[in-house]
C-alpha positions as a Python dict, from the first residue, in 0.01 Angstrom:
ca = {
    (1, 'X'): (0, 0, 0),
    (2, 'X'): (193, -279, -150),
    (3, 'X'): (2, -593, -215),
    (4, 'X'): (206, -797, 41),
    (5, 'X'): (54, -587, 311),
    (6, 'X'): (-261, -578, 180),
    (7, 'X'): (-255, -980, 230),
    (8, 'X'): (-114, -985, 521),
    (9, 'X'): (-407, -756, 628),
    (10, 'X'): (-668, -979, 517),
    (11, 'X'): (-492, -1259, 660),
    (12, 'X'): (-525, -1096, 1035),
    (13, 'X'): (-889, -969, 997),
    (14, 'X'): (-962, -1336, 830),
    (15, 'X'): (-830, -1499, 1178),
    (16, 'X'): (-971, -1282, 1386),
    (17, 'X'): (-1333, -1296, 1278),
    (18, 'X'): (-1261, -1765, 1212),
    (19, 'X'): (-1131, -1719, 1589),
    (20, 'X'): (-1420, -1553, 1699),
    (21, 'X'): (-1668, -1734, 1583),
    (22, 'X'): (-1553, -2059, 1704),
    (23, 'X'): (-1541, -1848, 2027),
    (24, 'X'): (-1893, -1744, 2008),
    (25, 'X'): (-2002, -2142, 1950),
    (26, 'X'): (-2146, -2261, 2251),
    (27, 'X'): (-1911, -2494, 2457),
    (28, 'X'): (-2139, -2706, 2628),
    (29, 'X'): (-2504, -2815, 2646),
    (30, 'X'): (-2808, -2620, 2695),
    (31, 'X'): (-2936, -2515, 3097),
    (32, 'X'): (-3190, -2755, 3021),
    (33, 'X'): (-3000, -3023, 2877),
    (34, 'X'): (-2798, -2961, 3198),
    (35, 'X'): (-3093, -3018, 3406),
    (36, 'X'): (-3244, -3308, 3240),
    (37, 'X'): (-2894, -3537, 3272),
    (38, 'X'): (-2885, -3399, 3614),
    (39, 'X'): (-3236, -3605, 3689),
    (40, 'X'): (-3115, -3893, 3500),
    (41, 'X'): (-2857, -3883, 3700),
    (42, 'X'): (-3082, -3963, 4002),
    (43, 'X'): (-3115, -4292, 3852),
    (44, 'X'): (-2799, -4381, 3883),
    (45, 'X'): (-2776, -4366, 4245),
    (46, 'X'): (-2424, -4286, 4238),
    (47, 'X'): (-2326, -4019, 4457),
    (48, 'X'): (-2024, -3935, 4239),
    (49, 'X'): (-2171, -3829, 3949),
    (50, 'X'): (-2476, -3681, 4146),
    (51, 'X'): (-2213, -3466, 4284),
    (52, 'X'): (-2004, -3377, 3945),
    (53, 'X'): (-2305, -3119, 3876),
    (54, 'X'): (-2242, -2876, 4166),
    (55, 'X'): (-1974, -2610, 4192),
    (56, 'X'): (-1730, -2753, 4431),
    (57, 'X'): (-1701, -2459, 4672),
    (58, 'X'): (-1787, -2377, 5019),
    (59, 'X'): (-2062, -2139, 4913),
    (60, 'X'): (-2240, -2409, 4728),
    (61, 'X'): (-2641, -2386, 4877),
    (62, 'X'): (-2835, -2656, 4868),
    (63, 'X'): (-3217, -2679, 5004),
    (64, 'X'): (-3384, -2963, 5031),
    (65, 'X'): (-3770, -2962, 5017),
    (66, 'X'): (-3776, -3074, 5355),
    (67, 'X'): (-3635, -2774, 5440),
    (68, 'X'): (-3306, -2919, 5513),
    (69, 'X'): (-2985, -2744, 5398),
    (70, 'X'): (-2660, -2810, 5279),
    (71, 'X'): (-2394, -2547, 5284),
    (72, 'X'): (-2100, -2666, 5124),
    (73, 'X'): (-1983, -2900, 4827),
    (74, 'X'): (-1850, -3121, 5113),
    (75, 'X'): (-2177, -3106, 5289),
    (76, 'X'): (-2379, -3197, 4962),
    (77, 'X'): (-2140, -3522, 4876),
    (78, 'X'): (-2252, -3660, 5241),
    (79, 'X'): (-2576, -3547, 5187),
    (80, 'X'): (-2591, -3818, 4899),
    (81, 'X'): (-2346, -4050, 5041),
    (82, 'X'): (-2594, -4095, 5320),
    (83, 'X'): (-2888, -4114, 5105),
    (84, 'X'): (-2740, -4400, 4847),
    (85, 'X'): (-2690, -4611, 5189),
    (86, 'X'): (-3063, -4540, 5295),
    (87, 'X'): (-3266, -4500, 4941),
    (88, 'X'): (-3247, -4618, 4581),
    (89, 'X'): (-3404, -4347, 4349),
    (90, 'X'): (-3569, -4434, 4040),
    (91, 'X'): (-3751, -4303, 3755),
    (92, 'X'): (-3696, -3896, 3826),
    (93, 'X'): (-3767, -3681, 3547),
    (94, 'X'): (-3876, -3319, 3508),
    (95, 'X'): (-4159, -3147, 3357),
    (96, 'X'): (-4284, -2759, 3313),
    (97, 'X'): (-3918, -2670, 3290),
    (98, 'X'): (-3854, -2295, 3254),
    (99, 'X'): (-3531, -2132, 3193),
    (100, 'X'): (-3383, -1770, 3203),
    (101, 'X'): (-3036, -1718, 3099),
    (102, 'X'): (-2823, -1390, 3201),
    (103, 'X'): (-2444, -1407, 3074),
    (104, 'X'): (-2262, -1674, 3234),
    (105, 'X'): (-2585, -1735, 3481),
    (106, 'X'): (-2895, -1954, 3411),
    (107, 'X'): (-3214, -1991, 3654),
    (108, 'X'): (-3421, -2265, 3607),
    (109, 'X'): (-3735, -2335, 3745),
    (110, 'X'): (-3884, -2742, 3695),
    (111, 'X'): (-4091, -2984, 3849),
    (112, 'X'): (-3920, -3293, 3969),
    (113, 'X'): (-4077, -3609, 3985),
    (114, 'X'): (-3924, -3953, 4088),
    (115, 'X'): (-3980, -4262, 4308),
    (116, 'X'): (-3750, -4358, 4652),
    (117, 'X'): (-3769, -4728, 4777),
    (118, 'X'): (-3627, -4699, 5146),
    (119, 'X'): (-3369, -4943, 5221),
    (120, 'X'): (-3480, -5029, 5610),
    (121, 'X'): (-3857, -5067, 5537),
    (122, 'X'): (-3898, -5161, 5151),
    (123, 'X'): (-4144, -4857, 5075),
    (124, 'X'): (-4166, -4670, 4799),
    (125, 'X'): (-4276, -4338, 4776),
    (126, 'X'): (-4371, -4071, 4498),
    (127, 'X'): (-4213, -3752, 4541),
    (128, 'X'): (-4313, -3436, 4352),
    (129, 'X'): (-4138, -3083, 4435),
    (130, 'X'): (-4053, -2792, 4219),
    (131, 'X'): (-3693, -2693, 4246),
    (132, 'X'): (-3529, -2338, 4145),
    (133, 'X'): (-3163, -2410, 4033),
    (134, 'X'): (-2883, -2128, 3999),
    (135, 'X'): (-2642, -2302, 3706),
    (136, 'X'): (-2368, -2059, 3651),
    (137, 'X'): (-2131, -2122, 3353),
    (138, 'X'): (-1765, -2233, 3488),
    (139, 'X'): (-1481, -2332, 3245),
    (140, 'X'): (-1705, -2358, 2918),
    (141, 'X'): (-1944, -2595, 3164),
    (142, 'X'): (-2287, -2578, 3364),
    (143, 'X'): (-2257, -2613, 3741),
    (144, 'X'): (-2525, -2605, 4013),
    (145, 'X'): (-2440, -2301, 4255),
    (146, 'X'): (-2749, -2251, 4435),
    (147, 'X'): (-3033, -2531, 4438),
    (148, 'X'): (-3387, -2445, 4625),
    (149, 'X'): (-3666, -2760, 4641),
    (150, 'X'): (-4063, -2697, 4778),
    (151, 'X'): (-4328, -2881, 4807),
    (152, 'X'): (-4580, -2753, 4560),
    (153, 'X'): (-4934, -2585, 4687),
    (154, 'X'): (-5234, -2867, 4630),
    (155, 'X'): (-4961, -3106, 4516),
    (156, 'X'): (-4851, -3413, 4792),
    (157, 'X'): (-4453, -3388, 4825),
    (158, 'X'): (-4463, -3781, 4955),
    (159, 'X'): (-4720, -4012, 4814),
    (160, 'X'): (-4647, -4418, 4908),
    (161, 'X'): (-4713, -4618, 4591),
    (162, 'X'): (-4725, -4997, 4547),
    (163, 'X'): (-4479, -5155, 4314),
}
């Protein structure tokens, strides 16, 4: 074999296995990097970017731990449309965060924890629910398909607080 095909050779396997390692690089942020800017995002109280984390489908599920659901990407923007106008959230985070990743699909399991001041009436409440996410992997980035909150046995889901 003469020498120039021999480096042409080399040349194709060498950009094969360069491209396929950039390809096996991870192109965006952990599930639970994903979740944790998704409770930041709480604080924000801007239904936009609240919004920017769900698939924007028709099949989009979203429970509430009220028990309240919202089929529907449209649905879900309302959802927090109506709630800016009616609450201001603050301080959410998440604890006891657990995480199972299959392919292109991520379930994660969390506590989340924040405080609601209600527009009409001034109070402020604690809220603590455990919500199951579905993330599934869409154009190299995380997006909310299926969100399920509960209230959490022995745990209060609304507690008023003074602040």
């Amino acid at each position: 074999m003469p020498i120039r095909n021999l480096l042409f050779a080399a040349a194709v396997i060498a950009s094969l296995w360069v491209s396929s390692s950039f390809a096996a690089e991870p192109t965006d942020e952990s599930p639970q990097k994903f979740i944790q800017s998704w409770a930041e995002a709480f604080n924000k109280n801007d239904p936009e970017k609240l919004s920017a984390f769900y698939d924007q489908s028709d099949e989009l599920e979203v429970i509430v731990s009220a028990g309240v659901r919202h089929h529907g990407y449209k649905a879900l923007q309302q959802a927090y449309v109506g709630d800016s106008r009616n609450v201001h959230f603050y301080d959410s985070q998440v604890s006891n965060l657990s995480t199972r990743v299959l392919g292109e699909t991520a379930l994660v399991t969390f506590e989340h924890q924040f405080k609601a001041r209600f527009k009409t009436d001034n109070t402020r409440w604690q809220v603590h629910i455990r919500t199951t996410t579905v993330l599934h992997r869409m154009q190299g980035k995380w997006k909310i398909v299926l969100e399920h909150s509960s209230p959490i046995e022995g745990t209060p889901r609304f507690t008023q607080i003074q602040e």
